[in-house]
N, C-alpha and C positions, 0 to 999 in steps of 0.2 A: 334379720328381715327374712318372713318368709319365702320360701322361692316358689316364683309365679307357676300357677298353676295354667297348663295348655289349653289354647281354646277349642271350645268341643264343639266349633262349626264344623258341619258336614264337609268341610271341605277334603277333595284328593289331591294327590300329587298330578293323578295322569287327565286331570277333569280341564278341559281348555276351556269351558262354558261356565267356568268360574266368573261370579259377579267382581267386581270390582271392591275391596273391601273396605269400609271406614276408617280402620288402625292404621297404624304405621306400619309402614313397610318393616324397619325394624324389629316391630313386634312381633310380627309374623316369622322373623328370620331367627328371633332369638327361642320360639315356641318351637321348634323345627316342623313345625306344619306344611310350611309351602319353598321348593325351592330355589334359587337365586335366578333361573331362566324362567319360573313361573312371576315373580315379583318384576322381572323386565317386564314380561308382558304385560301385567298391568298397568307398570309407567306407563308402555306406548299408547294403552288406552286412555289414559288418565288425561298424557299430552294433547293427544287426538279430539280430544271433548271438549279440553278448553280453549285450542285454536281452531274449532271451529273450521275443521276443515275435512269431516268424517265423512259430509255427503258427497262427496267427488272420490271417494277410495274405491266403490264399484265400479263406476263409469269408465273412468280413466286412472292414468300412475299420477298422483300428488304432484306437480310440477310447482319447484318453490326459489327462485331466482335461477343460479344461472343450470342445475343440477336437473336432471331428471328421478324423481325420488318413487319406488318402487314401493306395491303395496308389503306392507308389513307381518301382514297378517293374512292366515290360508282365508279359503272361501267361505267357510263354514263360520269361522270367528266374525267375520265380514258382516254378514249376513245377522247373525246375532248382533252385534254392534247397531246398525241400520233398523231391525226391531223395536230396539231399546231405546232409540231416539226418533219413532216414527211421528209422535204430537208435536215435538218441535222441529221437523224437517216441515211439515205439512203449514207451519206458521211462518216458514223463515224460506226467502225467495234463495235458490240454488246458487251458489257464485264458483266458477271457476277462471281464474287470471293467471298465468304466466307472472311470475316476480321480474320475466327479466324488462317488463314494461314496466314495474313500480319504480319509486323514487325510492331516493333513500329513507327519507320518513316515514312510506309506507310500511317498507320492510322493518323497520327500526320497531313501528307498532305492534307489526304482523307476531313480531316475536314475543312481546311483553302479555300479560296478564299470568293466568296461570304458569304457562311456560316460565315465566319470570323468576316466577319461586324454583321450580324444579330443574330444569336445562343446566344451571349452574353445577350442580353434583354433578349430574351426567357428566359434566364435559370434565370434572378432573376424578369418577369414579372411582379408579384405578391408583386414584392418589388421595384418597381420603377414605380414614375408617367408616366402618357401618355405622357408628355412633354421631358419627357427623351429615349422614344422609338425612336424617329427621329430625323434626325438634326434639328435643330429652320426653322420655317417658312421663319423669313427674311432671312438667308443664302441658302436655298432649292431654294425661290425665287429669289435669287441673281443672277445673269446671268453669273458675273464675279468669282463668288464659284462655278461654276459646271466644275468643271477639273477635269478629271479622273489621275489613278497615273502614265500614260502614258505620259501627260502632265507632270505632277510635274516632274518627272525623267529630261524633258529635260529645267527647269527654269537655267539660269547658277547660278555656286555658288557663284559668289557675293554677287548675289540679297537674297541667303540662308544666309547669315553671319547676316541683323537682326534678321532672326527667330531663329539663335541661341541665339543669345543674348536676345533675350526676351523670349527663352525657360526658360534656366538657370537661369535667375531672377526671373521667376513664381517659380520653384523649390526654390530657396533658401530662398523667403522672404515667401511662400508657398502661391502664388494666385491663385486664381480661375481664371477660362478662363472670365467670368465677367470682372474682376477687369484688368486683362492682354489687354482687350480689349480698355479698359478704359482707361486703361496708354499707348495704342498707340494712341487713338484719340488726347487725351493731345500733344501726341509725335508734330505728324500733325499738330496742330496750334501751337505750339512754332516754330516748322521748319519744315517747308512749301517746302523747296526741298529735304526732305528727300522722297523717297517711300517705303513705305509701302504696295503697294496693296494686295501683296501677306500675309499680316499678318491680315487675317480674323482670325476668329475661324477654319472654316471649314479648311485652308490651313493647320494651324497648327496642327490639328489635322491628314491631311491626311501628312503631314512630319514626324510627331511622328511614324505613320506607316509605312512608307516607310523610314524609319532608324530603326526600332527597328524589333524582330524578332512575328512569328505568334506564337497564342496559340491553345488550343483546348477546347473543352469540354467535360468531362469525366461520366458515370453515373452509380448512384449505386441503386440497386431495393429500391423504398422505404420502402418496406415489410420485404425483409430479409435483404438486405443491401449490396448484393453481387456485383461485379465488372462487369457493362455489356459492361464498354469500351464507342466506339465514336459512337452514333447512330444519324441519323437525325431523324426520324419520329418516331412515336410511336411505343413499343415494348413489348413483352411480355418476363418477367424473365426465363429461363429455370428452374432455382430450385424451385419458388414457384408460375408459372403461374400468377404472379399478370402482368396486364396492368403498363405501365411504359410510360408516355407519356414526353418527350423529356424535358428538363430544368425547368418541372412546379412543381417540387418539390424542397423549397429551400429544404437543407440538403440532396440531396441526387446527385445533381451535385457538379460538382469543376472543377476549372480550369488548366487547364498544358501549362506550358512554355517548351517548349523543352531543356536541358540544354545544347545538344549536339549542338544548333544550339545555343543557348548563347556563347560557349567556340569557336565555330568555329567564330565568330562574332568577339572578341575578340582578338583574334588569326591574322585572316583576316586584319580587320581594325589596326594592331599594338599598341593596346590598350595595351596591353599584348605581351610580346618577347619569343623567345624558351630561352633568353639571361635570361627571368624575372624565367622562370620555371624551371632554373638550379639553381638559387639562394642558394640550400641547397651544391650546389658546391662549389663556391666563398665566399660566407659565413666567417666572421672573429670571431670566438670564444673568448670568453674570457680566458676560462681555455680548455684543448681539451681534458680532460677528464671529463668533466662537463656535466650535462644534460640540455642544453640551448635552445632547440626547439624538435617539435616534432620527427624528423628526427633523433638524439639522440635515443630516447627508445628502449625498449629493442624488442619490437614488431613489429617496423615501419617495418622494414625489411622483416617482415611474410609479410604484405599487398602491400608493394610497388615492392615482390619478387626484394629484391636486387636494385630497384632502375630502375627497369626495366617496371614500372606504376608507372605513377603522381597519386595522390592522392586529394580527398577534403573531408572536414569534410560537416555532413546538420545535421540543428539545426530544431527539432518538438517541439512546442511550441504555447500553447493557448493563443488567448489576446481578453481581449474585447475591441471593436471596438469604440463602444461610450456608455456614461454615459446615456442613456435614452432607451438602445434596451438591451436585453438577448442573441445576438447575437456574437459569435466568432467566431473569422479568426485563422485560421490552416494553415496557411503558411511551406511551407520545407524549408528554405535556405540552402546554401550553401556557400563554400567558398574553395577554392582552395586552400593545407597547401604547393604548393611549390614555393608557390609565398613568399616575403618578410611579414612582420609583417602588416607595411604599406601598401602595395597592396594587403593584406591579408581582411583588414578594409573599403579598395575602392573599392574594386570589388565582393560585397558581392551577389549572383544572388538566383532568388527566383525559383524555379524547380514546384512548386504546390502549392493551395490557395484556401481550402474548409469555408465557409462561413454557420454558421448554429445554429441553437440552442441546438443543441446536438451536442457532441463530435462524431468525425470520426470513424466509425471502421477502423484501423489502417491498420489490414490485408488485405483489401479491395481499402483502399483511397492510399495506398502505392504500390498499385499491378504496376502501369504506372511505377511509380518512380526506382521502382528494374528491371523492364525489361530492363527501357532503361541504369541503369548501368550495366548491364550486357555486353549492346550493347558499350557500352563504354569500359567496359575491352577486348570483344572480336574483335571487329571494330576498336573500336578507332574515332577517329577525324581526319577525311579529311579536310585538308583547303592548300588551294594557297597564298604564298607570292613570290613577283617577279618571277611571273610565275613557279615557282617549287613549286611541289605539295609534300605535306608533311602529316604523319600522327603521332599522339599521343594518347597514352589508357591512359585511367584515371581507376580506384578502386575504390569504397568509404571507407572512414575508419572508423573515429568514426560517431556515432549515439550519439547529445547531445541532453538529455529531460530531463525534470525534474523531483521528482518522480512520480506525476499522468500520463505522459500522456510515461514513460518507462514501465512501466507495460504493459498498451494498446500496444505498439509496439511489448515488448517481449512474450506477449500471456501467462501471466503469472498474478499472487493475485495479490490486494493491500498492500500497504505496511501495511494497517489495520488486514489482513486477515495472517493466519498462512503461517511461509516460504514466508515472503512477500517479503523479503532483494531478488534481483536477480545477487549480486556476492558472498553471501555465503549461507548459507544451515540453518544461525541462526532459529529457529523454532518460534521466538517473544514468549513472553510471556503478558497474558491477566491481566491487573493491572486496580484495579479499581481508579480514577479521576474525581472528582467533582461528578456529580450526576450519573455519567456513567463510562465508563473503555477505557482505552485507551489500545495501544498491545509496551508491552515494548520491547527494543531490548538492553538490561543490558546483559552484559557480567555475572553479580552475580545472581544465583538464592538465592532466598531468604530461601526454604526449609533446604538448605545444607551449609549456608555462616556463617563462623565463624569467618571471618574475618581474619583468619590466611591461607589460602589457596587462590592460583593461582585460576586468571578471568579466566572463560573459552572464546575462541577465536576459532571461528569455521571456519573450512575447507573451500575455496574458491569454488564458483563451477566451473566447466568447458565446454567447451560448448558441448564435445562429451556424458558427462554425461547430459548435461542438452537434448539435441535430446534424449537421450532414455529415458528421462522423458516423453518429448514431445509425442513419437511414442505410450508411455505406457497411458499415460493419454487418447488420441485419442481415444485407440483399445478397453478403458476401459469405459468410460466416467466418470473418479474418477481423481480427479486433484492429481498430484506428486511432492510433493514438492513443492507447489505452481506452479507448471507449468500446462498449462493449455492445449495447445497444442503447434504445432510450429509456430513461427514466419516468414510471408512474407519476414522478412532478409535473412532467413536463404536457401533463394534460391540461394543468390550469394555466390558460391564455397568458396571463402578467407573468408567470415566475420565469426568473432568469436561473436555469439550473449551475451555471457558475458562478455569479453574483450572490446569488438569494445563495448557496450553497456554501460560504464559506468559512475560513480557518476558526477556532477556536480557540482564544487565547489561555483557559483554565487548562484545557489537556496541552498546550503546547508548556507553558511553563511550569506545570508536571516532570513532563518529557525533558527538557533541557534541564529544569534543578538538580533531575537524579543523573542525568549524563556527567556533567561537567562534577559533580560529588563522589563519583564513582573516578577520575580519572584523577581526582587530588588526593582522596583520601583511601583509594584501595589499596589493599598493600602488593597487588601482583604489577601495580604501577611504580614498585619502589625503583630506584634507580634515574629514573625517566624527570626528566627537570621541572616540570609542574606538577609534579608530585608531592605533596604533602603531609603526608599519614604518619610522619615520626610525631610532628605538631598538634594532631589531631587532640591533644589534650588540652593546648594550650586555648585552641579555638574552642573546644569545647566550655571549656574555664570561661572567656571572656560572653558567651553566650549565656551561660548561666548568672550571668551577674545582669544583665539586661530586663530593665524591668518596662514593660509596654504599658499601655493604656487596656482602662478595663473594656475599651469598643473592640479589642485582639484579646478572646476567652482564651485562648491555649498561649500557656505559658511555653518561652522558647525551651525545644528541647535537645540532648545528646545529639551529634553526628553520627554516631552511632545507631539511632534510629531511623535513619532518612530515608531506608524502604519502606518505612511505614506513616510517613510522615501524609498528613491531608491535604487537598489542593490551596486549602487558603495558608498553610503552612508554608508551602512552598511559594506562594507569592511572598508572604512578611518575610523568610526567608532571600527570597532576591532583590525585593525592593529596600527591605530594611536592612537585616541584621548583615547582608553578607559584605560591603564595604569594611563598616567599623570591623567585623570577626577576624575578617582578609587580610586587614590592614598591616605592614611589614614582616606577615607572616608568608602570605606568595609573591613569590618572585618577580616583580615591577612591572617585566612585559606582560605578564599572565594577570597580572592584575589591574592594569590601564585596559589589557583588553576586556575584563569581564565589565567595568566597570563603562564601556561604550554600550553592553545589553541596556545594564541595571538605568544609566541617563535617557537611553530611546524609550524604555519599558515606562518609566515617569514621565515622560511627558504623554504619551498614548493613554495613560490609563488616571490622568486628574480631568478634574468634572467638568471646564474648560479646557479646552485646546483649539490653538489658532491652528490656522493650518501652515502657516511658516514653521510653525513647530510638528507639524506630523513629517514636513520636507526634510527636516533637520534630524530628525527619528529614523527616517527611511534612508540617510546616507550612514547614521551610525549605526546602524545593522545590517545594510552592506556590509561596512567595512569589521562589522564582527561574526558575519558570517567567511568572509575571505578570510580574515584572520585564525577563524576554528580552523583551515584549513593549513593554511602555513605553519600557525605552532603547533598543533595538537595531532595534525595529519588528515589527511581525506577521508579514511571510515570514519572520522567523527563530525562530519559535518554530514549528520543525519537528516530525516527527511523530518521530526521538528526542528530541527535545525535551519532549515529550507523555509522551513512555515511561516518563521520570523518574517521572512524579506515580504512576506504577502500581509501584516499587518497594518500598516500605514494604509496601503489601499481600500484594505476592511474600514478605518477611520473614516477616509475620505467617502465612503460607499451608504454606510451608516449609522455615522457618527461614533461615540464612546463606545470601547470594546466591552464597559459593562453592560451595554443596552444586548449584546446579544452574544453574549458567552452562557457557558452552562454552570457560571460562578451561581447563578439565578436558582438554578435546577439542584445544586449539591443536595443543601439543605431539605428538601422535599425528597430526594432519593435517599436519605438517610431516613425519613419518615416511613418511606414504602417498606427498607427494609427490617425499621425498627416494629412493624406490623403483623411482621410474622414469626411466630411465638411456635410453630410446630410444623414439621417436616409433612404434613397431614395437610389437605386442601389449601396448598398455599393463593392459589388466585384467589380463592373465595375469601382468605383473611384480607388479604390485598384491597379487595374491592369493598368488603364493607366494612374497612378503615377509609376509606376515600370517602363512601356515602354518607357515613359517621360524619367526616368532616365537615362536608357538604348540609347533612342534615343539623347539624348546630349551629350553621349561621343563618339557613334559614330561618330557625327555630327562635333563636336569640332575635330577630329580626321580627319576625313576630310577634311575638311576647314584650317586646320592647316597651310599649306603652303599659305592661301592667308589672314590670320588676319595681323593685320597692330601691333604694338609693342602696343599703348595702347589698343586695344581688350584684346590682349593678356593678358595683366596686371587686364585689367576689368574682364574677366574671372577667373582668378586666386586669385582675392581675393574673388570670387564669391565660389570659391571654402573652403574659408580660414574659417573655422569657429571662430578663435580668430581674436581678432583686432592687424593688424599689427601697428607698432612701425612708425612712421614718421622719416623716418630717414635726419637727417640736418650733419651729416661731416659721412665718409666711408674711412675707413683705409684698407679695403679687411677682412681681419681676425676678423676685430669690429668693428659696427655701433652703429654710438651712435644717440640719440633721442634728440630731446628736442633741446634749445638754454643753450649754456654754459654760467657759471660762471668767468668772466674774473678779475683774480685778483692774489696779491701777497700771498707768501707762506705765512704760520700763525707759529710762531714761534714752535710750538708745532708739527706742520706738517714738518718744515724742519729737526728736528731734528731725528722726525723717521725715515727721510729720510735718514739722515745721520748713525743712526745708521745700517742702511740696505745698508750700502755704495754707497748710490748714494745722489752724492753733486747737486745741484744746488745755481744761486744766487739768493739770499735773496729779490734780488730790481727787479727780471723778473718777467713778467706776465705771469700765464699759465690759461688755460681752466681746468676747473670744472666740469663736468657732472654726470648728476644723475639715468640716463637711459641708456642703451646701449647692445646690442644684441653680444653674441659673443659664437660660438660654439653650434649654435642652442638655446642657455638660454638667456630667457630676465630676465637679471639682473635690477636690481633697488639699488641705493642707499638707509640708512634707511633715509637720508632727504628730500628723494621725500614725499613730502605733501599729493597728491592728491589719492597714495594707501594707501586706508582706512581697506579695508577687507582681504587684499591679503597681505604677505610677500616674496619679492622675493628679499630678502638684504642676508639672509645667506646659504652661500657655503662651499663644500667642499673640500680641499685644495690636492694637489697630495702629500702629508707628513702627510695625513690621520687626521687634524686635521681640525676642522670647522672655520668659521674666518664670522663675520659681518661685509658688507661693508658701511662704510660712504658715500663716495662721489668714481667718478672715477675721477683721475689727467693724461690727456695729454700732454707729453710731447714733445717737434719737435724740435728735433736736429739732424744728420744727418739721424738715423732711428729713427720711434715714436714710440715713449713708452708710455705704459698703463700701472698704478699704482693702485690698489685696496687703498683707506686709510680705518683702521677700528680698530676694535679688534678683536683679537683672542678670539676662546671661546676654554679652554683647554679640553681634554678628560676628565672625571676622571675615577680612579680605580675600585670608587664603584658602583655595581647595580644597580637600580633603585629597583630592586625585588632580591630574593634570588637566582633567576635564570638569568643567562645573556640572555636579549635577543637581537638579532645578528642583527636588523635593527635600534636599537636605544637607545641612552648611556646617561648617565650623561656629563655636562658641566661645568665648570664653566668662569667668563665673568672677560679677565684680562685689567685692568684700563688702563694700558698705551697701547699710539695708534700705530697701525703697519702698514705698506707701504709692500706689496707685488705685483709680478708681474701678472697680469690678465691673462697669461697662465700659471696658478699656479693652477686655476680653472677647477675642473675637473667636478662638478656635483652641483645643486641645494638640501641644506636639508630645510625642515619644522623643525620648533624652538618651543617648546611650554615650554611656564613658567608658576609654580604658586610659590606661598611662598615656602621657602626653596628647590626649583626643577627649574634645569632648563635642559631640554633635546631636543638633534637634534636627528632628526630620518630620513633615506633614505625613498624614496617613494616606497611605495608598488606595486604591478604592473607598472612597469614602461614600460610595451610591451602595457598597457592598454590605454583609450582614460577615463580618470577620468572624463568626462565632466557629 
């Protein structure tokens, strides 16, 4: 290719009275024409013209929320600027406001249109190549790429139903616009009357916008770190005069999605129904005195005052972004708790997203996020369906973090530091560990314990005590109680900063998996009597033999791996595998006591629960918290360790500890970080992977009335993260897979048939099948061959007994009938442990074969055996996505 020739505009390096150019910036930079501080200046002009805020730069200093923002430019450039725009000054009435009077919506607007496109580069400059400041050369220069979104508005939506379809493929198989581009040229020479034109980059990118909602850019002093709001130009701090010049500091910008314009989006498009947000209406309970959702607890009703505000839970949580930068993303999410479980998991929206190498000051990066729920319990949500205008308030309710970054929000110690616990008043105590001292939170002091005397258990706090901590601490500068000041929450009227603030059960059973794995299986633990690490093969062995259900994707793996093991590992890890693993391999006391965690943790965490049974939870973790203490020693009764005894409360508070753990949020933080493909602009890949998201359920939503049936279908498994079943015969009620076995009864098969009083003859052929879908479970025969890792042969029976299926037998006589052939696996009487635990029993496997009817089925168990053991056990989070 030839190399471009320089453009021979007049222009100087030393000329400030330079117009504003049409090119790219880029082009400019790659020409060596114009320098990198001549090319600033033009942004600032470029910013300047599209927010409409040029006629106030003479008069007075640009004031834009809480910042005082200084002119930018000497007098002379001024001056010229003001020229240049004298016919539309002379038409358009002068406005000068103070930001720190607007709302938040104002400011939210004040920043979007032109700014919208460009302010994003700005703020991570410094962190993104030149080549990613502009759009690419050949599309800039493309003739047929320069439509504005006046144009795009009016393409019909037919011509829109590829880019959706090749949206939603980039999303699920996760390409880059590269590679998306790649796969429609292909497209084009295989089929040649397909069009495409509209499936540039540039189009697809200006669709993604013009369906998804605007953001902002938020800025905090990089000196003190204070909140100075949405400024364009450069500004100076009010608290500590430092200069502040516009998005050039990473770590001290961050991005905001409006959440109120997400929900109204939502709302608008029928993505979401007023039908979907009454859910906690129609709702069918198990038991109807049971605590089954959050909506249940004893609290909800403080927040939602009676049902009269919808409610969302937002999850603050740090990830790093990629394996090669020191950099993390601080994302808010959110999630709407009155939506279904399901649409709880798909419609998860991201409210704010600071990128930085230091952590957020919480009080600060939170400041937008609390106003605008404010604005949400007081306003509400305006939005139009079938022309009737409608409104809905939303609350926020809990606040889920983990324990580093709960502290930073509640403005209160580390859990290292005295009074670190922030639901009780425990004082920690300082124990030395290893070559250092860790801060125990042991119910036993060790000066006074004689072992015959009651753990002490300390006082909850509350959050009216914990504000005069707050007030006391301020006025003093002496921290109380570990409270250090108040908390940015604590501006919204309803939130209880102790309550609405509390434990997290995914980070806590993290935390305790790898504790108590580390003191069995480490070898600098040899010697020490719950020590186990000679054995480590033998457990390892029995864990490999362990075949789960295909609703648990990761197959169990080596002990040898458990620092790198995932949080939903480490739950099938303690609710399932670790009994059977454990089993006469650690030493009896050590294993009665882990096995008091693993029966409290099951009952806390099925989809029902009485509350006799959270009382019954909260004394057997107690006693296995006092117990970490007496066998294992006081540095090991860590502060999750501690956290344990505060779950039960969480239950009783609001309801299922799935309704508000960050079990919720894993899955979507693996999304954010699966989004960023280059060490180069990482928010900005961040952000329009989000709006991508955003922008194809709009779109699908849209389009919906004009997708043809197989669209439909292509999208929807687009959607399916398992692989669906190929279904070959459909009864309505059960689909079965696969191609059948066509053949005569087997003597042994008719007879259980008979003994179950259904005759058939001996010399008819019936269909065999070994796959088949019924009741949302894809069951499997155990003579399907081809599942190797996965168990999905045993079930549980509505007569509460378990039963392995062999084959399924079709039957077609006036109406069809579905036979299970197998055996029964009996209950039995005895334990597994000395203590009964409530999610999974003893079996045993009776020889002769039984014929049961396939709506006999009421649920899938996981089977695990070793010598003399054989045990089915219920799934744990079953509200959860185990993937």
């Amino acid at each position: 290719m030839p190399a471009r020739q320089p453009n021979k505009s007049p222009l100087k390096v030393s000329h400030k009275d330079a117009k504003i150019p049409v090119r790219s910036y880029k082009t400019y930079r790659k020409d060596g024409i114009v320098p990198k501080s001549t090319i600033h200046r033009w942004k600032k002009k470029r910013v300047l013209e599209s927010c409409n805020v040029r006629t106030v730069l003479k008069q007075t200093p640009l004031v834009v929320n809480v910042g005082t923002v200084e002119a930018i430019e000497e007098e002379k450039e001024t001056e010229e600027l003001e020229a240049q725009i004298q016919e539309e000054k002379e038409n358009e009435p002068q406005q000068e406001q103070a930001t720190d009077s607007l709302t938040f919506q104002e400011q939210n607007e004040q920043s979007t249109g032109a700014f919208y496109d460009s302010t994003l580069q700005e703020l991570v400059e410094d962190n993104i190549s030149d080549e990613e400041l502009t759009v690419d050369d050949d599309e800039s220069d493309d003739p047929d790429s320069e439509i504005d979104g006046q144009e795009t508005c009016n393409i019909p939506k037919s011509k829109l139903v590829p880019v959706l379809l090749l949206l939603k493929t980039k999303l699920r198989h996760g390409l880059t616009y590269s590679a998306t581009i790649t796969l429609i040229n292909l497209i084009q020479i295989l089929c040649k009357n397909i069009d495409l034109s509209i499936c540039t980059k540039y189009h697809l990118q200006n669709f993604v916008k013009l369906y998804s909602g605007s953001f902002s850019i938020h800025q905090l002093c990089p000196g003190c770190k204070s909140y100075l709001g949405v400024i364009v130009n450069d500004a100076s701090c009010r608290k500590c005069h430092e200069e502040v010049q516009s998005g050039k500091d990473l770590g001290s910008s961050f991005v905001y999605l409006s959440l109120k314009e997400q929900i109204k989006n939502l709302l608008e498009n029928q993505i979401i129904t007023e039908d979907d947000l009454d859910y906690c209406n129609f709702r069918k309970k198990e038991n109807e005195i049971a605590l089954e959702d959050i909506f249940d607890g004893s609290l909800y009703s403080k927040v939602s005052d009676n049902g009269n505000y919808k409610t969302f839970n937002f999850f603050i949580d740090g990830l790093q972004v990629t394996s090669s930068s020191k950099k993390s993303a601080w994302p808010v999410l959110c999630t709407l708790n009155n939506l279904s479980p399901v649409k709880r998991r798909n419609h998860i929206l991201m409210a704010s997203l600071w990128l930085g190498k230091d952590k957020p000051v919480c009080n600060e990066y939170l400041r937008p996020f609390v106003q605008e729920c404010i604005e949400l319990s007081t306003g509400g949500v305006d939005y139009t369906v079938n022309e009737l205008k409608r409104n809905v308030k939303f609350r926020a309710a809990m606040c889920i973090a983990d324990s580093v970054a709960r502290p930073a929000i509640r403005n209160s110690t580390l859990f290292s530091g005295n009074f670190g616990c922030g639901l009780c008043v425990h004082p920690g105590e300082w124990t030395p560990k290893g070559k250092g001292g860790m801060m125990s939170y042991s119910p036993i002091h060790e000066e006074n314990w004689t072992g015959d005397c009651d753990p002490v258990w300390y006082p909850r706090r509350t959050h009216n005590q914990t504000m005069l901590d707050a007030e006391e601490a301020e006025l003093s500068g002496v921290i109380q109680r570990g409270i250090v000041g108040k908390s940015i929450l604590c501006q919204m009227p309803w939130f209880d900063i102790v309550d609405f603030l509390d434990a997290d059960v995914m980070h806590i059973i993290m935390n305790v998996g790898k504790l108590f794995c580390k003191l069995w299986f480490k070898t600098k633990n040899d010697g020490k009597p719950f020590n186990i690490s000679k054995e480590i093969n033998q457990v390892n062995a029995r864990l490999n033999s362990f075949h789960p259900t295909s609703e648990i994707s990761r197959a169990p793996r080596s002990l040898e791996h458990y620092p790198d093991f995932k949080a939903h590992e480490w739950a099938v890890w303690i609710l399932i595998y670790s009994i059977v693993a454990l089993k006469g391999i650690l030493p009896k006391k050590y294993f009665e006591h882990w096995a008091l965690l693993v029966s409290a943790l099951s009952r806390l965490t099925q989809n029902s629960v009485r509350v006799s049974e959270v009382l019954l939870s909260r004394r057997e973790i107690q006693e296995f918290v006092t117990g970490t203490h007496t066998l294992y020693g006081m540095n090991c009764v860590t502060f999750n360790v501690h956290l344990l005894s505060h779950l039960p409360e969480s239950v009783l508070n609001f309801g299922n500890l799935w309704t508000h753990s960050a079990f919720l949020y894993e899955s979507y933080n693996s999304k954010i970080k699966n989004s960023v493909r280059s060490s180069n602009g990482i928010i900005n890949q961040i952000v329009m992977e989000f709006k991508t998201r955003a922008a194809v359920q709009f779109m699908e939503s849209d389009l919906n009335s004009i997708l043809s049936a197989e669209e439909k279908q292509y999208l929807d498994n687009l959607s399916t993260s398992s692989t669906k079943l190929n279904i070959t015969k459909d009864l309505g009620y059960v689909q079965f897979s696969g191609k059948s076995e066509v053949r005569v009864l087997e003597n042994y098969e008719f007879q259980a048939l008979r003994r179950e009083g259904v005759v058939l003859a001996r010399d008819s052929f019936f269909n065999f099948y070994s796959r088949c879908k019924f009741g949302g479970l894809t069951l499997q025969g155990s003579t399907y061959s081809r599942s190797v890792k996965k168990n999905n042969s045993v079930v549980l029976l509505n007569d509460g007994n378990a039963f392995i299926i062999k084959t399924f037998l079709h039957v077609e006589n006036n109406i069809d009938m579905v036979y299970c052939v197998g055996h029964l696996l009996v209950r039995s009487e005895q334990h597994i442990c000395s203590l009964p635990i409530s999610h999974m029993w003893r079996v045993s496997f009776e020889e002769r074969l039984r014929v049961i009817e396939l709506q006999a089925v009421t649920s899938k168990l996981i089977y695990l055996e070793i010598p003399n053991l054989k045990v089915c056990c219920r799934h744990p989070y079953e509200m959860e996505d185990l993937s």
